[in-house]
N, C-alpha and C positions, 0 to 999 in steps of 0.2 A: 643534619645539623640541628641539635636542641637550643633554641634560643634563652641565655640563660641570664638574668639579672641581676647574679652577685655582686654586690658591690655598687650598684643602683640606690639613690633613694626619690621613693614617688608621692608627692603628693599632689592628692589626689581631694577635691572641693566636694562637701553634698557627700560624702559616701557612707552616710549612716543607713542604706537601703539599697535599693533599684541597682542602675547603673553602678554607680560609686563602689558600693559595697561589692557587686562583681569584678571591679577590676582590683579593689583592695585586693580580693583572695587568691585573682590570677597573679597579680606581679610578687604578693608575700609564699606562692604556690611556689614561684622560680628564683627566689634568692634573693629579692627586691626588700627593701627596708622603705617600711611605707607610714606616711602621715594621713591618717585617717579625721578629715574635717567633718563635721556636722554642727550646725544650729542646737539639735539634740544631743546634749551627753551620754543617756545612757543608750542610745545607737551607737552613736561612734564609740563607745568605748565597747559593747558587745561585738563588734567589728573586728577589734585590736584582741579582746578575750579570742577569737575566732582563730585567729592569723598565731597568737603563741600557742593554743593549744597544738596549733598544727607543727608546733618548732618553729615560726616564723617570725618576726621582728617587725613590730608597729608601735606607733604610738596615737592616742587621739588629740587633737586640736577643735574646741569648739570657740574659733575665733569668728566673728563675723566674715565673710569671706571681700567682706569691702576692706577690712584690716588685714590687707593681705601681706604688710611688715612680719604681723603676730604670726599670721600664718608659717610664710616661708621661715623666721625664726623655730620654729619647733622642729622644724627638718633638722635646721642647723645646730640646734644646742642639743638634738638625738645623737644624730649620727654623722656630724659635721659639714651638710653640704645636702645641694638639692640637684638631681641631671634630669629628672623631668616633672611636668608639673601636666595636669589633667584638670581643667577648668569646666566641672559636670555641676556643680551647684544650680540649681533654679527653682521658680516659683511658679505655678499662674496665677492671674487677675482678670480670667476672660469675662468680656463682658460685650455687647454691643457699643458701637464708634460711640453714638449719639448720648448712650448713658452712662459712659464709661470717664471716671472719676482725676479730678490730677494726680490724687493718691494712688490711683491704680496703674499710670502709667507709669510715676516714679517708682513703686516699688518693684516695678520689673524692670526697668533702667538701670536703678543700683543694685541688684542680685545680679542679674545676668551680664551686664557691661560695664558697669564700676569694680566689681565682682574681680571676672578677668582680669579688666585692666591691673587690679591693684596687685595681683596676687602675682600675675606674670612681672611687672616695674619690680615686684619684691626678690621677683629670682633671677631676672633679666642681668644683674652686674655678675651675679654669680654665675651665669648661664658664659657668659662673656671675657669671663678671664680662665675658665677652665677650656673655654673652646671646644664645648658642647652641652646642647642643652632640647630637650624635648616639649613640644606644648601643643595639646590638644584641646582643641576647641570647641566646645558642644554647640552646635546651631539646631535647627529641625526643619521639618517638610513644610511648618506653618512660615518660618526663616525666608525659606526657598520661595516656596510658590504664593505668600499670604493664607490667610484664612480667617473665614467667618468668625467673629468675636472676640478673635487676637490682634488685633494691632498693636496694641503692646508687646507684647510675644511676638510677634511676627518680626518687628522692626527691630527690636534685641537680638532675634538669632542671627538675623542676616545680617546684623550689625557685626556682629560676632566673625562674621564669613569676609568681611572687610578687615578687618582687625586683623585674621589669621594670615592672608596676604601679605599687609604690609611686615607682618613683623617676619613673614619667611624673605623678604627682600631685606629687610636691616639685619638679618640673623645670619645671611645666608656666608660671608666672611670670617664668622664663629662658631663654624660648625653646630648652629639652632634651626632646629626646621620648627614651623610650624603647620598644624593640619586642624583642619573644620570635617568635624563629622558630625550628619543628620540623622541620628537613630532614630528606632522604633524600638520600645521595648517594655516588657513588663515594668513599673514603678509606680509610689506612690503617687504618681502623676494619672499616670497612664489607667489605673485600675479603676479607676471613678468612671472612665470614658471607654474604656473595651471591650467585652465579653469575654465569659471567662475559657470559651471553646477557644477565641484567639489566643489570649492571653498564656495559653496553655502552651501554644508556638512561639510565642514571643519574650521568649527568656533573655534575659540581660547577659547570660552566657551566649550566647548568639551576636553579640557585639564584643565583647571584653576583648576574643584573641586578635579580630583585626586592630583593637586598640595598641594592643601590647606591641605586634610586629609591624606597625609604622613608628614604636617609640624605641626598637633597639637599635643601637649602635652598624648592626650588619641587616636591619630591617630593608623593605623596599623603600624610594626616594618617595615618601608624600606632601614634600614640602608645599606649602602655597597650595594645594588642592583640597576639594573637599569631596566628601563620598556619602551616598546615602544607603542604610545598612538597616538589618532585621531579619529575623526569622533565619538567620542564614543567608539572606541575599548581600551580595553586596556592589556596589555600583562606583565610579568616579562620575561627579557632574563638572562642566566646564562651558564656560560661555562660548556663544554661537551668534556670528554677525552676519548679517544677509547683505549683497553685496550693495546694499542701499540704490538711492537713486543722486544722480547730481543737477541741480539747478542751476540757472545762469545766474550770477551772482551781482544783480546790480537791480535796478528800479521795479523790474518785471516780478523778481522773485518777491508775489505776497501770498497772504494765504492759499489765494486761488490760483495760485499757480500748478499746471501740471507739467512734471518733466519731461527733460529725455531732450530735445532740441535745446542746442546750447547759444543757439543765435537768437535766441528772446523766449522767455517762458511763455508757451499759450496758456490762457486764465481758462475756467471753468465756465461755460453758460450763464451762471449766478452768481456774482462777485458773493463772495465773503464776508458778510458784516456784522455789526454786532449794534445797531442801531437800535436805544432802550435797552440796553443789556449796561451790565454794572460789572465793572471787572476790576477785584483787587488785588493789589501787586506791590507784593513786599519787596526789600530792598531795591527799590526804585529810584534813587535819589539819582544813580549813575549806573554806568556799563549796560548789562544784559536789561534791568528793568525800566530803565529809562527810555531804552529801544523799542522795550514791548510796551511800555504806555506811551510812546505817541505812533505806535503802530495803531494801537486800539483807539486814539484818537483820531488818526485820521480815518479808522472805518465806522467809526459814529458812535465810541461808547461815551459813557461815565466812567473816571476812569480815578479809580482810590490809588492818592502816592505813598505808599509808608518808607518811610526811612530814618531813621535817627539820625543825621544828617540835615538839620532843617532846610539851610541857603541849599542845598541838592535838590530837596524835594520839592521846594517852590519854584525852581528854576525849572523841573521837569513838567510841573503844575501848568508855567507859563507854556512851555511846547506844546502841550496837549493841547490847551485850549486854540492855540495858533493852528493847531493841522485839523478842529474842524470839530474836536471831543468837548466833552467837559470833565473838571478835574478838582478834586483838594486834596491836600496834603494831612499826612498823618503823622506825626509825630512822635514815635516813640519804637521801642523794640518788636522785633516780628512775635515774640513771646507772651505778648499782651495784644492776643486774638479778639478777645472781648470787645477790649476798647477800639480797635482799627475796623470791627465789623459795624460795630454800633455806629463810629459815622458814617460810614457807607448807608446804613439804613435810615438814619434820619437825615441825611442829604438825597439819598437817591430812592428809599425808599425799600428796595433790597439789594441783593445780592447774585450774580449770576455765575460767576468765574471766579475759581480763585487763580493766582500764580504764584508757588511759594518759590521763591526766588533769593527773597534773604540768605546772606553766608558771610561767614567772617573764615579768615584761617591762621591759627597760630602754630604754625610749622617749627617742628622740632624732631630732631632722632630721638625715638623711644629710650633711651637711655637717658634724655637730657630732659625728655618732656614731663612737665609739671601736674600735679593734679585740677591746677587752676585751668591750665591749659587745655586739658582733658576735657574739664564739666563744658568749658567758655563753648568752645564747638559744638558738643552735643547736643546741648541745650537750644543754641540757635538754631540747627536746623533741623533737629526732630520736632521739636515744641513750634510745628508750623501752626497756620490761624483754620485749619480744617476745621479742629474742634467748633470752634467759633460757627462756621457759614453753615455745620451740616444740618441745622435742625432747621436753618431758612432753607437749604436745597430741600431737605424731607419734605417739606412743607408745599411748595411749591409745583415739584418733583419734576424739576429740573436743575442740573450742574454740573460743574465742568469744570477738574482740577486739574492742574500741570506743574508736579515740583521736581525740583531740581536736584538729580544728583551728580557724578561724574565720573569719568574714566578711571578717576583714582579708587571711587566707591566700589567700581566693579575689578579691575584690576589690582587694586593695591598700589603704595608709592614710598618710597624710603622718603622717611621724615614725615610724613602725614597718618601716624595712625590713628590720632582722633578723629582726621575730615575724612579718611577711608572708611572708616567706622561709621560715622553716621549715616554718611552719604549712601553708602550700601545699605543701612539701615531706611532711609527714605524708602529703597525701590521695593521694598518687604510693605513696608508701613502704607505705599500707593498701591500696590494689589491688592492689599486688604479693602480698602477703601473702594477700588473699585469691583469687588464681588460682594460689600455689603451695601454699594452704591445703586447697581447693578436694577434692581426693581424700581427705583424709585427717581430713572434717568438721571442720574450722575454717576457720569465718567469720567475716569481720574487716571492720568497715565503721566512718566517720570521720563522724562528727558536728564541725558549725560552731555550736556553742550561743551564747546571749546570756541575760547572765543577772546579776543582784545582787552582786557578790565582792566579796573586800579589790581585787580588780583593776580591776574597772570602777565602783567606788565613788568612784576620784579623777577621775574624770572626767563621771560622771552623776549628777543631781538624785538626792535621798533619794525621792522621791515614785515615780522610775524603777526604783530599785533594789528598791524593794518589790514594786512589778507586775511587775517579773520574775525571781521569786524563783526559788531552783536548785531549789526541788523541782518545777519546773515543766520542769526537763529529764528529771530521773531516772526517770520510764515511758521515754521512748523507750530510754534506754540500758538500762533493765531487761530490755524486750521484744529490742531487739535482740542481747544475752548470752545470750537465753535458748536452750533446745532447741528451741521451741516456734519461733522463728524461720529461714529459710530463706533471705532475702535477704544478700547478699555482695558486696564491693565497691562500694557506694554513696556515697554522701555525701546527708547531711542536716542542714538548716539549724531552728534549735528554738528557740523563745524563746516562753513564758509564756502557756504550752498551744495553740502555733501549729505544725505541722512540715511541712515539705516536703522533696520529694529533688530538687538539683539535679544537672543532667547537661551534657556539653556539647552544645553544637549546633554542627555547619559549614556554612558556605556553601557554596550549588552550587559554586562554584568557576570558577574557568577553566582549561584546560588548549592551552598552546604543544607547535605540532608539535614529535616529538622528533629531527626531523631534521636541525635548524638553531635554535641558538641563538636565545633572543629576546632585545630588547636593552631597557634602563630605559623607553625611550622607551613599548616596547609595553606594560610592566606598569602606566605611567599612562595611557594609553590602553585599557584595559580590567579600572581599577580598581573600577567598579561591577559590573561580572560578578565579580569575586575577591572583594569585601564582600557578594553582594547573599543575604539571609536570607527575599528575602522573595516569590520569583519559583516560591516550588513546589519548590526544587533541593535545598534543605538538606535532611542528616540527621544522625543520630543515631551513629553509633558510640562502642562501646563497651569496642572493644581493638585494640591494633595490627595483630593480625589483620584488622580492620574496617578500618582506615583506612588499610593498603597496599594494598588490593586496588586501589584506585584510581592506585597506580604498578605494581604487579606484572600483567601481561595473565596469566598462567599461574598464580597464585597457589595454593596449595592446601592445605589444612589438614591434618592429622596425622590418624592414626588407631589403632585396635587391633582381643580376642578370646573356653577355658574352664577347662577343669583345666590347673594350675599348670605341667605339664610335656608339654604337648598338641605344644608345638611345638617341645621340648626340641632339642640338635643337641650333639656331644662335641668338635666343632670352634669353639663358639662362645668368645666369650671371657668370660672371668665378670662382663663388666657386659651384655654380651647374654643369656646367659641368666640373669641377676636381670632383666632389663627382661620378657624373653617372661615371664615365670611373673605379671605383673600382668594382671587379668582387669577386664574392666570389668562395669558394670549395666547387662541389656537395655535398649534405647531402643524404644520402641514410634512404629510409624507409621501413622497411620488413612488411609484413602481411600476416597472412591468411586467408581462408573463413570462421574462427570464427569471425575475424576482420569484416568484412563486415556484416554480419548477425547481430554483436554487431549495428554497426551502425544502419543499417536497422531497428531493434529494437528500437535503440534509438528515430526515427525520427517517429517513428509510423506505422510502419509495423507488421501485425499480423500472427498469426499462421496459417491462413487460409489463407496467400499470400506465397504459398512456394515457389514462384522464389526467393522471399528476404529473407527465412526464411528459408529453408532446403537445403544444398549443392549439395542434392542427386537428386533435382531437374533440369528435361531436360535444363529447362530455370534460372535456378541459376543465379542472376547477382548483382551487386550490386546498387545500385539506384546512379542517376546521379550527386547528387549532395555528393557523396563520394569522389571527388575530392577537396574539405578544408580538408579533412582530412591530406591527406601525406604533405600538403604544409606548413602545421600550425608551426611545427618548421624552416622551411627554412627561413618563412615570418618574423621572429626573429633575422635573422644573420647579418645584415645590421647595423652597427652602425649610427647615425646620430650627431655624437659629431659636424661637420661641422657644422651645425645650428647655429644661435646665440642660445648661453642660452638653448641649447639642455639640457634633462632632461625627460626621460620614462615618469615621472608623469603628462608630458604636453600632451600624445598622448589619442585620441578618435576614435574609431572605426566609419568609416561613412556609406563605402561604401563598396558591395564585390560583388564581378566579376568572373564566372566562366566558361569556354569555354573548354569542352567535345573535344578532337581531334581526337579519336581514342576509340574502344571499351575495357572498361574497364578490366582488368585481375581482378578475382576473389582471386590472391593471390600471392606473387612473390614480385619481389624489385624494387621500385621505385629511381630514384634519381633527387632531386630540386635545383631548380638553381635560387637565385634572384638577380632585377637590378632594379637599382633607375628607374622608366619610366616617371616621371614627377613630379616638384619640382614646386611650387605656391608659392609666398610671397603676403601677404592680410595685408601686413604692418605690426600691431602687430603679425603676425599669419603666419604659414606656413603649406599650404595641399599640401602633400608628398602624391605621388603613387608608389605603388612597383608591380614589374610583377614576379610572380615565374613560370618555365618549370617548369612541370614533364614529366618525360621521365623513360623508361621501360628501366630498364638499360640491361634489356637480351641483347633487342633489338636495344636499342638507339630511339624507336618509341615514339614520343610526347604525352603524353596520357591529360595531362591536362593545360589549362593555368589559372593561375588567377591573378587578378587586386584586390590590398587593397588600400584602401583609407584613411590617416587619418591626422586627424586637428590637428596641434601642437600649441597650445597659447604661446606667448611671444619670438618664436623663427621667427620672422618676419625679414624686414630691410633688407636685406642682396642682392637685386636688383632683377632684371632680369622680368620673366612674371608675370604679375596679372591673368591671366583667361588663364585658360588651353582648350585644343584643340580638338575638333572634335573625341574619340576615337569609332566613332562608338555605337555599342551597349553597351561598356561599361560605355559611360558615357551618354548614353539616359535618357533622361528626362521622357520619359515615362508616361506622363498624359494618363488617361484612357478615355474611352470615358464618353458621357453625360448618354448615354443610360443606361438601367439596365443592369446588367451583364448578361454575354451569360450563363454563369456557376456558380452557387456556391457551395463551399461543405464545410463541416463542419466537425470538429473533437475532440474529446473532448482530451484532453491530459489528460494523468496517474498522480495521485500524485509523482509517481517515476520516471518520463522522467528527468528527469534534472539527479537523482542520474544512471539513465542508460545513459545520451548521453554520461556525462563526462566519461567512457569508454573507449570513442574516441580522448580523450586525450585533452580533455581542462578541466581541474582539478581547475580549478578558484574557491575557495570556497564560493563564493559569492551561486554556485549553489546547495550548499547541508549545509550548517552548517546557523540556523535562525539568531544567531546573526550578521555574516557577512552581510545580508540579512537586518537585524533595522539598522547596520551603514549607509546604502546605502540609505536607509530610505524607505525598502518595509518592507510589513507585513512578507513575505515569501521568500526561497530561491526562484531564478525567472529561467526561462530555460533559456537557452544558446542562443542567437539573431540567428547560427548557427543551432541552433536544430531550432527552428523555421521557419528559412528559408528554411529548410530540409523538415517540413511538408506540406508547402506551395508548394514549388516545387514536392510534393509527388503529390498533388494533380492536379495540370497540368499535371503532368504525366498522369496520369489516368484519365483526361477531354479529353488531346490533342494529346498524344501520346508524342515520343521520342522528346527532345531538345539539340541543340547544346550547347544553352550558357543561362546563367542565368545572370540577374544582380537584388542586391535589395540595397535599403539606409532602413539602422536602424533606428525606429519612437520612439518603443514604448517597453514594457516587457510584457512578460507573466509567469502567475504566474503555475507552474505542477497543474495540476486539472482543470484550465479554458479552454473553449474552442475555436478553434483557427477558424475562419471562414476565407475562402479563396473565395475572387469575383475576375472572370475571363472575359476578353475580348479579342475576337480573333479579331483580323486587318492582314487580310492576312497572313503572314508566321511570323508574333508576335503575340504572347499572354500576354495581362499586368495584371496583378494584384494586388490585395489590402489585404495583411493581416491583420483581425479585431481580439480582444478580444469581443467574445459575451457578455461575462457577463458583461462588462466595457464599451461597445462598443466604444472601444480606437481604433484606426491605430498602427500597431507594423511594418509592412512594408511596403513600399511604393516608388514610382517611381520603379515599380519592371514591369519584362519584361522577357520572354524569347525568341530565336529565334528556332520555330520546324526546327525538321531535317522530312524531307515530307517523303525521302527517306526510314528511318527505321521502323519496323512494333514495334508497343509498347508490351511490352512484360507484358500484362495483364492476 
């Protein structure tokens, strides 16, 4: 079956480039009569040049995509009529929470969710009396899981993923579905922030055919879902609830309650409190906030009323002070953060807790809802008072946020897609905040309660509204405010001494080779592998970090180091050295001698080498380049938001450094330490070094050091040195000589090396699942660049004897089952080496060296 679109017309937001521009050429490819929108005229109109040279039929519209009347009219005064609409328009304004501007949050409000809104209201009557109508919804991975420097972005897309719901539930009578997809993919966006070796796999044709075949008519059903896609992968995500915990619902249940006995909550050894703590709490005048401030009064705060609602707020003012708190009232909208933090600080001095709690709802079906009604809701509860309290939490470095979003934010509800819209945008916009919160203790996590209000009283029996009364939400929010609490980033659903934390879950997924386009045809043909949740595949991630690794084969996370000026340099530029003087918190790593023996194994060590292979062996040790192992989570902990245009997606593994200090323990606690060692700006580009200690924490003995190396594209600019410094062996260049090699040896690798190294704790699925393996565009899962450098350095082992330090730069891959040939060169107390693929005869590592220790006898 050819999916064919005659007779179709699409328009399609943003498609002067990236995105946009790939599905203009896919749907004018099949018969599709397409409106090609751009900000830029002569894009969109070389767009529409594009699509007739081909015999195809477009027109351009460069209407704002907030006038989404103009918009949807150019459909109609084309080709008489619009059956699907593709809302891919957007901007960034990344910036950090703390200095990120009002200008910058609204201008990504109105692009990406007035945008929408206006464009869908404009085709929505027409969607509705034809009784059918298509609308995809662009959100992204920052949407989904937050991210570092977007909160504005973040809370838009997920906003976006609220929206898409509610309108497949008011759609769903008129034949309108709607669907939220989180691409990845080359664009003007994207290309500032990627590398151009990815970039190369991440074509915007790698998204367009799943677009095209959830928008035809005989498509598969993606109504209300959202899927996250690239390079050829594609995934459904869908919420996941844990089966909570239930509390007794009466006096017992307060913060300190622990559950599970329903004949009285037992408390915690430590009651609860918030004694000198300042907690402010918007829409407090009644319902849910009135609750939690004389909860927080009776556990001993200060305790800020905002409400617009004055007699509310003083009447709540007066309970507080009565159960034991202190209290004033604030007077005015939750919108005006400024002014509600400011008297918290000259009445109490600061600020500890926020609660954004404020909401209004003006409920209407999307056909009938207003644009008044639209701004009214967004406004209030995105535009919470965070801005306001973050730069007193930074300061302090202590806080503790808890806002509120709800069942409808995350499910969607006929007649609320403005409060679905924001509400879902909240739980975007509180992950953000709690991963850029995250160093400087403030934790921020978004509760979806259910509960008795002036709100849900016009819609629920009196008999409901008393079983779930607000004081049956305020322990969770009290515990989760509190110090005593450690969890961040969450979301949890509450109602009437009931709570659980839901999370997402994704499907196995499928993933299309990346070396040829797949076409509509194929994404309905292997729509069950793309939905299926229930075949062992699915997981769990938790940040964008998580869930590109599955488009990026080289992926690698950030890292850092001790004293403030350890790594100082007079050439640096003064946002590199403010970055090196941040220190992190040892990270501790336990193992055994199963640990090691696991490794050993993994790198190619056999049953007939029982120093690496049996414990019970005089000469037990573990191989030397056991030292990536303990450091691999440390070499993570480093944020690098200081970069321009910082973004995980930008980093490439180049170079790794390891230096032996001290004789290995076979099994015992490690703890790692990292520190920025060297910051490079290459203009568009930035190569970042990190050094991680490992130290025996029995002992405090040094046992290992290592040097990573990695290349960030688009995070350039920012001054200081172009070419980094002399580090010795670590950054030896290491040409071999002319001559043959003094040594070679060879090894064949197991089909199973990749599913044994990961073991050791690098779970990257690139190295065990095929399809992740075709996005990246190899035939097969590939070994680990680590595992490989493991076999190669096995191999000098047992040429040369013991070495102190290792270094190698990443060439090439190897696939489990080829074999790894290792040429060695001895030059006095260095040995260089060359790792080949025989069967490819490819370089996989290269400028590689180690320096022998003469001193130690090899333990062969």
């Amino acid at each position: 079956m050819t999916l064919s679109f005659a007779g179709h017309t699409v328009v399609i937001t943003g498609a002067g480039g990236g995105l946009g521009k790939a599905y203009s050429l896919l749907f004018a490819s099949r018969g599709a009569n397409v409106v090609v929108n751009d900000f830029n005229p002569a894009a969109a109109q070389s767009v529409v040049n594009q699509i007739k040279k081909a015999g195809g039929k477009a027109v351009a519209n460069t209407s704002s995509v907030v006038d989404g009347a103009a918009v949807i009219k150019s459909a109609v005064d084309a080709f008489g009529g619009v059956t699907i609409l593709i809302n891919n328009a957007g901007i960034l304004r990344d910036k950090g929470f703390k200095n990120m501007s009002d200008k910058e949050w609204d201008q990504i409000m109105e692009v990406h969710l007035k945008g929408a809104y206006a464009c869908t209201k404009a085709a929505w009557p027409i969607f509705r009396k034809q009784k059918f109508g298509r609308v995809i919804n662009t959100s992204s991975a920052a949407g989904v899981y937050g991210n570092f420097g977007q909160a504005n972005y973040s809370a838009a897309k997920m906003g976006l993923v609220g929206f898409t719901k509610t309108l497949a539930r008011e759609g769903a009578k008129y034949g309108i579905k709607s669907t939220a997809i989180a691409p990845m993919a080359a664009s003007a966006m994207t290309e500032t922030i990627m590398p151009q070796e990815m970039l190369a796999n991440m074509s915007p044709e790698f998204v367009a055919p799943f677009v095209a075949a959830i928008s035809h008519p005989d498509g598969p059903d993606a109504s209300g879902k959202i899927f996250e896609l690239g390079a050829g992968f594609i995934a459904e995500l869908r919420w996941e609830r844990s089966d909570g915990t239930i509390f007794k619902a009466d006096a017992s249940f307060t913060p300190s309650a622990q559950a599970l006995k329903l004949s009285t909550n037992p408390q915690s050894a430590q009651e609860v409190r918030f004694d000198g703590k300042t907690v402010v709490i918007t829409g407090a005048g009644a319902g849910l906030g009135r609750a939690y401030a004389i909860m927080y009064g009776r556990l001993g705060a200060n305790v800020v009323i905002n409400d617009l609602n004055e007699k509310g707020a003083y009447a709540v003012v007066d309970e507080v002070i009565q159960a034991g708190g202190k209290a004033i009232p604030v007077i005015c909208s939750a919108e005006d953060g400024d002014q509600i933090v400011k008297a918290a600080v000259e009445k109490f001095g600061t600020v500890h807790v926020l609660i954004a709690n404020a909401g209004v709802l003006r409920d209407k079906s999307f056909q009938a809802m207003t644009e008044q009604e639209w701004d009214l809701v967004l406004a209030v509860h995105l535009r919470c008072c965070a801005k306001a309290v973050w730069p007193i939490f930074q300061k302090q470095k202590f806080g503790r946020i808890v806002t509120t979003s709800s069942q409808v934010g995350i499910y969607g509800n006929f007649g609320q897609a403005n409060y679905a819209t924001a509400k879902a945008g909240i739980i975007a916009l509180t992950k953000t905040l709690a991963i850029e919160g995250k160093k400087y203790n403030i934790l921020a996590n978004v509760i979806a309660p259910s509960a008795g209000t002036a709100m849900t009283s016009t819609v629920w029996p009196q008999d409901m509204v008393d079983a779930f009364k607000t004081d049956y939400i305020a322990p969770l929010v009290g515990y989760l405010s509190s110090a005593d609490n450690i969890t961040t980033g969450s979301l949890f659903e509450v109602l009437g001494g009931w709570a659980a934390q839901t999370r997402w879950q994704r499907s196995g997924g499928h993933g299309f080779p990346s070396d040829r386009p797949y076409t509509p045809e194929d994404v309905v043909a292997k729509w069950s592998d793309i939905t299926n949740f229930d075949d062992g595949r699915a997981s769990h991630p938790t940040s964008t970090q998580e869930a590109t690794q599955k488009w990026f084969p080289y992926f690698v996370m950030t890292s850092n180091f001790k004293a403030p000026d350890a790594f100082a340099d007079p050439e640096d530029s003064s946002l590199v050295a403010e970055a090196k003087r941040t220190s992190t918190e040892q990270s501790t790593f336990t193992y055994t001698e199963r640990d090691v023996i696991l490794y050993n194994l993994g790198v190619g060590a056999t049953e007939k080498e029982l120093q690496w292979t049996y414990e019970g062996d005089d000469e037990f040790a573990a191989l030397p380049t056991y030292g990536v192992v303990p450091q691999f989570s440390a070499s993570s902990s480093l944020p690098l938001e200081w970069l321009p245009n910082f973004n995980p997606a930008k980093l490439l593994h180049g170079e790794q450094y390891l230096s032996i200090k001290a004789p290995i323990p076979t099994s015992g606690e490690l703890e790692n330490q990292a520190r920025l060692l060297e910051v490079l700006d290459k203009g568009k580009a930035a190569a970042v070094t990190t050094i991680v200690e490992t130290r025996d924490k029995a002992t405090g003995n040094l046992i290992f050091e290592s040097q990573s190396t990695v290349f960030i594209r688009g995070a350039g600019g920012f001054g200081g040195k172009r070419t980094g410094k002399d580090r010795g062996p670590a950054s030896a260049a290491n040409e071999p000589p002319t001559r043959k090699p003094d040594v070679v040896l060879e090894e064949k690798t197991s089909p199973s090396q990749a599913a044994l190294y990961r073991l050791s704790g690098d779970t990257n699925p690139l190295h065990i699942l095929p399809e992740f393996a075709a996005i990246g565009g190899f035939d097969q899962p590939i070994l680990h660049g680590l595992c490989t450098m493991g076999i190669a350095a096995k191999h000098v082992l047992k040429s040369f004897g013991p070495y102190k330090d290792i270094k190698v730069r990443f060439v090439g891959v190897v696939y489990p089952g080829e074999t790894i040939v290792t040429e060695m060169w001895k030059e006095g107390s260095r040995v260089m080496f060359v790792a080949k693929v025989k069967e490819r005869k490819s370089v996989v590592l290269a400028s590689a060296a180690v320096t022998l220790d003469e001193k130690s006898k090899a333990r062969l």
